[in-house]
N, CA, C and O atoms as a MOPAC input file, in Angstrom:
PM7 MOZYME 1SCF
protein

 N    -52.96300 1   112.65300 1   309.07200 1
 C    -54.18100 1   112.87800 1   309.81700 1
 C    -55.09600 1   111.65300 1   309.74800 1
 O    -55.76900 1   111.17400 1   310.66000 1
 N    -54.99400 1   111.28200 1   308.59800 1
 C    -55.94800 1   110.04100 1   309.06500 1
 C    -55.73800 1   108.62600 1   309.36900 1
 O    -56.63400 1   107.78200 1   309.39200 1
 N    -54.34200 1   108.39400 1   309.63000 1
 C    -53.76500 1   107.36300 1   310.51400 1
 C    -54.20200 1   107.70400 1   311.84100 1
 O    -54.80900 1   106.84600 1   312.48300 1
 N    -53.97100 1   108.87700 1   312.36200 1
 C    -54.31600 1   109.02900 1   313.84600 1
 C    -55.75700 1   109.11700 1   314.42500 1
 O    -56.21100 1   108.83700 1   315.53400 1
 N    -56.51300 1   109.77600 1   312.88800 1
 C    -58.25200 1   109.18300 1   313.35900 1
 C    -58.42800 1   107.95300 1   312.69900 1
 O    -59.64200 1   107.95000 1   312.49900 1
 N    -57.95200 1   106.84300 1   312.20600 1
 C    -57.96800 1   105.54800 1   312.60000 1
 C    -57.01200 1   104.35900 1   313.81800 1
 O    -57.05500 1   103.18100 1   314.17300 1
 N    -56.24800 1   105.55700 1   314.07800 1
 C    -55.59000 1   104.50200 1   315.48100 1
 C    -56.88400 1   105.10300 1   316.74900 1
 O    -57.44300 1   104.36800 1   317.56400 1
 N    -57.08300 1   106.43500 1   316.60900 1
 C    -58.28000 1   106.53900 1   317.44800 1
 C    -59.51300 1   106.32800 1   317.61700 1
 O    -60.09600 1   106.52500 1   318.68400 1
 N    -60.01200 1   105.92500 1   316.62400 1
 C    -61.23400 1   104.61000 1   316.24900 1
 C    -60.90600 1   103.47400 1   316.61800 1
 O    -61.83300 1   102.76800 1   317.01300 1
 N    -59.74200 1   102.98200 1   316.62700 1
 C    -59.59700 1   101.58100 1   317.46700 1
 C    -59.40500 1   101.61800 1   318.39400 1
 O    -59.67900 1   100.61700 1   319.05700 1
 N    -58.66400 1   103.07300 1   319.22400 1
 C    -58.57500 1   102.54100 1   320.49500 1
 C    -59.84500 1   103.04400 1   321.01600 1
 O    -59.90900 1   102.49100 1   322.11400 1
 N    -61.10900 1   103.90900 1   320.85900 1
 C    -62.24000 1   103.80400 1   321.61100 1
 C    -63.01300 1   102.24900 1   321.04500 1
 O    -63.92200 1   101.69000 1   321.65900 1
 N    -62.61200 1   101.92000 1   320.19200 1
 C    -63.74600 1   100.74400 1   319.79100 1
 C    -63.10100 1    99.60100 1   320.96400 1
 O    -63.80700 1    99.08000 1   321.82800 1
 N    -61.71200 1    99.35300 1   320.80800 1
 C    -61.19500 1    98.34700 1   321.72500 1
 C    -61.79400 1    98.95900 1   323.28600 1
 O    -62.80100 1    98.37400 1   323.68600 1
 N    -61.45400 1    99.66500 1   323.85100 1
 C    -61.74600 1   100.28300 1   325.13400 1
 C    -63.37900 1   100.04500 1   325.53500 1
 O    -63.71900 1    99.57000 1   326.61800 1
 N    -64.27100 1   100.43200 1   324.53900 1
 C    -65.82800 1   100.00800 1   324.93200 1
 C    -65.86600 1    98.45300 1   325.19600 1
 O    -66.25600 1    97.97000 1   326.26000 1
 N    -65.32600 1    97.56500 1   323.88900 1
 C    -65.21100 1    96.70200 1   323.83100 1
 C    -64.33900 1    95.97400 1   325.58300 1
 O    -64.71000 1    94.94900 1   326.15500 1
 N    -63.59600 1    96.56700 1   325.87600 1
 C    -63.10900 1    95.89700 1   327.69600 1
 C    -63.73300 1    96.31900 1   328.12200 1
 O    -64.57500 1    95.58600 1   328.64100 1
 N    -63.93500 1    98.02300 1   328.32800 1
 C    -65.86100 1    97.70500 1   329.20600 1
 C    -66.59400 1    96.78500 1   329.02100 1
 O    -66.47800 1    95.93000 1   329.89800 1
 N    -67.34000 1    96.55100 1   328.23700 1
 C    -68.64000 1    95.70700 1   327.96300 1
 C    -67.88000 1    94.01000 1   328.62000 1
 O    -68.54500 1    93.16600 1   329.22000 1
 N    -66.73500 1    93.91600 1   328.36800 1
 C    -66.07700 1    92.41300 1   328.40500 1
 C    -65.94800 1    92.58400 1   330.65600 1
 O    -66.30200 1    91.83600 1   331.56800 1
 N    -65.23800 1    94.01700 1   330.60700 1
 C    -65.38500 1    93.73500 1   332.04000 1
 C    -67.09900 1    93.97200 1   333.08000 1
 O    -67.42800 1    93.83400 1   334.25800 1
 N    -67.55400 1    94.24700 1   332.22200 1
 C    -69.01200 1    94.25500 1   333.13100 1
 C    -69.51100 1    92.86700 1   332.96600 1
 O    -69.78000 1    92.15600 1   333.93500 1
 N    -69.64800 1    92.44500 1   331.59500 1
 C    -70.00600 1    90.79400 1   331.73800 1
 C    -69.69900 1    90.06800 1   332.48500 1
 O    -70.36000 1    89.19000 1   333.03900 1
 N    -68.20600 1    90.47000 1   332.63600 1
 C    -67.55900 1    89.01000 1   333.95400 1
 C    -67.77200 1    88.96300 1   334.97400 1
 O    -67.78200 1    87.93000 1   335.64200 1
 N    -68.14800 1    90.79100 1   335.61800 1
 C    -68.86100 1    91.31800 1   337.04900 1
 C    -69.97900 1    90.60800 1   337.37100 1
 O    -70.41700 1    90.31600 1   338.48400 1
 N    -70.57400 1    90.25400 1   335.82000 1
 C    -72.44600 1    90.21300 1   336.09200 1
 C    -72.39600 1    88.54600 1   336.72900 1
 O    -73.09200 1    88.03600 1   337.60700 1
 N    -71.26400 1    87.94900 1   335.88700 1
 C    -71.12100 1    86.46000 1   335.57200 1
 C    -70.99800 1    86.04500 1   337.06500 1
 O    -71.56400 1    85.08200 1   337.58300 1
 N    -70.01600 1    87.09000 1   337.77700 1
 C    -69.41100 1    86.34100 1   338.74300 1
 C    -70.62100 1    86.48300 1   339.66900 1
 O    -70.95700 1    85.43800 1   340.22600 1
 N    -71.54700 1    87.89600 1   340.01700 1
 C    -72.32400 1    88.25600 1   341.08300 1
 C    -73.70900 1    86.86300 1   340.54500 1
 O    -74.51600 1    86.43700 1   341.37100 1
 N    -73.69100 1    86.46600 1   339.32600 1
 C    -74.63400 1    85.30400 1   339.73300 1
 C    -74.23200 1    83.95400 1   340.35100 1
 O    -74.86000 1    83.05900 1   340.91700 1
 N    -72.72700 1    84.18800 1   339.97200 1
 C    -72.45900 1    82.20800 1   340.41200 1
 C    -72.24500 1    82.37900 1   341.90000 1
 O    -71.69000 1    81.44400 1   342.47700 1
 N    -72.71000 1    83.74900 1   342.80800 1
 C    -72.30000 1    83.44900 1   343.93200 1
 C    -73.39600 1    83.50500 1   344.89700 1
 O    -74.40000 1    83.87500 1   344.28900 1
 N    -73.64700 1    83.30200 1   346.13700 1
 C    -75.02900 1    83.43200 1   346.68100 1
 C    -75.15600 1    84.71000 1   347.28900 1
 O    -74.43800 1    85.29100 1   348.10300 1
 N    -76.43400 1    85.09200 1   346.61100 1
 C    -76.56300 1    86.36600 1   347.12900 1
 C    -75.87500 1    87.35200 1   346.04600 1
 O    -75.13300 1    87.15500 1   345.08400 1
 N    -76.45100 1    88.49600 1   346.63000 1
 C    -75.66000 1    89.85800 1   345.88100 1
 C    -74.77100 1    90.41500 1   346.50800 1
 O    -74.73700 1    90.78700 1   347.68100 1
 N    -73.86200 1    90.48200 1   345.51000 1
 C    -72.17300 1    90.95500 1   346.40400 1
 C    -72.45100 1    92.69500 1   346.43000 1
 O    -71.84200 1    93.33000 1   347.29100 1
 N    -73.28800 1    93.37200 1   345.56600 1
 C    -73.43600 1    94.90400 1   345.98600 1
 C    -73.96600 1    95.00300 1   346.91400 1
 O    -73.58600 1    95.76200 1   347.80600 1
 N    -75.29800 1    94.06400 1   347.01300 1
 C    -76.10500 1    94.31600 1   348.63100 1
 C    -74.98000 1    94.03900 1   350.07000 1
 O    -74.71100 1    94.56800 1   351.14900 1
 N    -74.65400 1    93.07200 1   349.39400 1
 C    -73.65700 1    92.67500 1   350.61200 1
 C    -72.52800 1    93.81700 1   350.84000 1
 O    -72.23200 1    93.97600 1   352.02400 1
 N    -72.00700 1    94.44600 1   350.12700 1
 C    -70.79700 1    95.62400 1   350.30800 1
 C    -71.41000 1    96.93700 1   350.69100 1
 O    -70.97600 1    97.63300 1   351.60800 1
 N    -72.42900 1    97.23600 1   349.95000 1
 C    -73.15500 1    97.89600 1   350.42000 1
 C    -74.05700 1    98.36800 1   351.70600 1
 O    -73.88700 1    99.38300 1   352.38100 1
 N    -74.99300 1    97.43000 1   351.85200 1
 C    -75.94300 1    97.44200 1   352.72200 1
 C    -75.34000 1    96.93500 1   354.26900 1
 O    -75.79200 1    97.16400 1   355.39100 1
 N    -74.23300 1    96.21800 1   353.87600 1
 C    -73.70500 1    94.69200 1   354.82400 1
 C    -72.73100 1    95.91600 1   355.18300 1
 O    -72.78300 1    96.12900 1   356.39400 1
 N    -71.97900 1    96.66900 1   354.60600 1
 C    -70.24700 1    97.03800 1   354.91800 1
 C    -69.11200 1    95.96500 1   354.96200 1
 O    -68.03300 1    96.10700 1   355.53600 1
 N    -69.57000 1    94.76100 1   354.19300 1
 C    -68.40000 1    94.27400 1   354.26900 1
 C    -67.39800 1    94.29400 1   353.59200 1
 O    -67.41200 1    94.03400 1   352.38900 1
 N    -66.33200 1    94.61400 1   354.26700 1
 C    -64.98300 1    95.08600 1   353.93800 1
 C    -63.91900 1    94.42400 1   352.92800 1
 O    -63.14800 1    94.67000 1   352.00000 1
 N    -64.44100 1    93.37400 1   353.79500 1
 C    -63.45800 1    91.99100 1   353.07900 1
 C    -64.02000 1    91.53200 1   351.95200 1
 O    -63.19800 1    90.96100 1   351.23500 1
 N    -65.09800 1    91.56400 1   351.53100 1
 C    -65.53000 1    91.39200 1   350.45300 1
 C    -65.20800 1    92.51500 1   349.19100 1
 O    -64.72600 1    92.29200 1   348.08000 1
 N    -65.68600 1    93.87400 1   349.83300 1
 C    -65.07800 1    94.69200 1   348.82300 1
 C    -63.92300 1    94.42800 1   348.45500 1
 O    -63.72800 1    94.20800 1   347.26000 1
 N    -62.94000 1    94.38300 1   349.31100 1
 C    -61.47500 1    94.13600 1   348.68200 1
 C    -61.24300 1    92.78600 1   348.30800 1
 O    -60.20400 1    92.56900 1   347.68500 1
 N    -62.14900 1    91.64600 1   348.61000 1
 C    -61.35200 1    90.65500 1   347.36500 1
 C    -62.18000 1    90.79200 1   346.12600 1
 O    -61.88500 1    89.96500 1   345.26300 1
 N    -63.37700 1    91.82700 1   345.74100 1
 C    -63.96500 1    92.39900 1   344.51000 1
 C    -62.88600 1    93.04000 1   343.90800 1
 O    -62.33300 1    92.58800 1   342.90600 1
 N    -62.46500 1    94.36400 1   344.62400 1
 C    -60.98700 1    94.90300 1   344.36400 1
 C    -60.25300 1    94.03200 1   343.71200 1
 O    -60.20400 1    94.41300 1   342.54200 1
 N    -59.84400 1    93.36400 1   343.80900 1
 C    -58.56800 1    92.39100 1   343.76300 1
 C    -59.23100 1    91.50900 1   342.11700 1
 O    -58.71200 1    91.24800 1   341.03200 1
 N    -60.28900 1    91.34300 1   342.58500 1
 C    -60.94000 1    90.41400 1   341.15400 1
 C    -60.93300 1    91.76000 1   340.32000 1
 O    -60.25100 1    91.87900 1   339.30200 1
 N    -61.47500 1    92.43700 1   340.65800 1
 C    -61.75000 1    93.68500 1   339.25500 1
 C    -59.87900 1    94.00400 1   338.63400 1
 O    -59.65000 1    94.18400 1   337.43800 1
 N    -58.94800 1    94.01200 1   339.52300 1
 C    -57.90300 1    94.26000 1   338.73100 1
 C    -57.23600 1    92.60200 1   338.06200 1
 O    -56.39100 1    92.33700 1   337.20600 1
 N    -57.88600 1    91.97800 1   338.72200 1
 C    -57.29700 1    90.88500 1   337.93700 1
 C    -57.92000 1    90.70600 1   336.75100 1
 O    -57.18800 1    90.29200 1   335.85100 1
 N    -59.41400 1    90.95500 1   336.40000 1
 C    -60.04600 1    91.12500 1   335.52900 1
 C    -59.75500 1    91.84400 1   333.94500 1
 O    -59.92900 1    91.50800 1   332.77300 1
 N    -59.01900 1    93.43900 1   334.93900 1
 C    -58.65100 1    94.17700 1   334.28100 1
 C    -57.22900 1    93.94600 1   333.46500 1
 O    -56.90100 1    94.45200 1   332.39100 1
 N    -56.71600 1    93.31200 1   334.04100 1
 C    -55.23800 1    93.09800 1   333.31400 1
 C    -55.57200 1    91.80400 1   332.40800 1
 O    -54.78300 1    91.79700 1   331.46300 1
 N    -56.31500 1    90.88200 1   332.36400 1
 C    -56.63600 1    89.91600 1   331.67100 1
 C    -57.19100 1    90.19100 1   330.59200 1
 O    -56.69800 1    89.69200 1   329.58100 1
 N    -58.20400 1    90.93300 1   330.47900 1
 C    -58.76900 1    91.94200 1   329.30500 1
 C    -58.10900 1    92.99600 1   328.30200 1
 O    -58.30300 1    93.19600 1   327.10300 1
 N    -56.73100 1    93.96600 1   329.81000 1
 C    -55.85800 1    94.22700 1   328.56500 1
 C    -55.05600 1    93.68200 1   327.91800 1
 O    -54.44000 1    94.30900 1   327.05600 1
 N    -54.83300 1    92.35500 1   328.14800 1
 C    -53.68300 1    91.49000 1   327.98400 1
 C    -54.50600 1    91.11200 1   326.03900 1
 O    -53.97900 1    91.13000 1   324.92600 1
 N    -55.74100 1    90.86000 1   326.43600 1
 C    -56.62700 1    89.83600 1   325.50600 1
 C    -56.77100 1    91.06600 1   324.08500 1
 O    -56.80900 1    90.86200 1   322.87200 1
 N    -56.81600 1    92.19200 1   324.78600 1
 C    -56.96300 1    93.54400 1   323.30700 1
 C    -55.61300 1    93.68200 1   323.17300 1
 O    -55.46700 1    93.81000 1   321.95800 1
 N    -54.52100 1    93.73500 1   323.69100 1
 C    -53.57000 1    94.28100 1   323.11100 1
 C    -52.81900 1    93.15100 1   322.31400 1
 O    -51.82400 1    93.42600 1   321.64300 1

């Protein structure tokens, strides 16, 4: 029992831990670019933008699990 509530303490600690790592890189990227990419997907509808966000958020995502596991 308490191997499995310490493998499950690491995996929520790792898991917050790629949240927090994937929102930083969101924040990082929406400043180095002009303008706001939510206003713009949002307000704008642009399409093409959402999906190369899409495309960054899973690339994001596999880079992060790559980096915890």
């Amino acid at each position: 029992m308490e191997q499995l509530m310490s493998n499950f303490v690491g995996a929520v600690v790792f898991a917050l831990l790629g949240v927090a790592l994937f929102g930083v890189a969101f924040w990082v990227i929406d400043k180095m670019t002009p303008g706001s990419i939510f206003k713009e997907i949002l307000d704008e509808h642009n399409n093409a933008l959402a999906i190369l966000m899409g495309c960054v958020a899973l690339g994001l995502a596999i880079i992060v699990a790559a980096a915890i596991h």
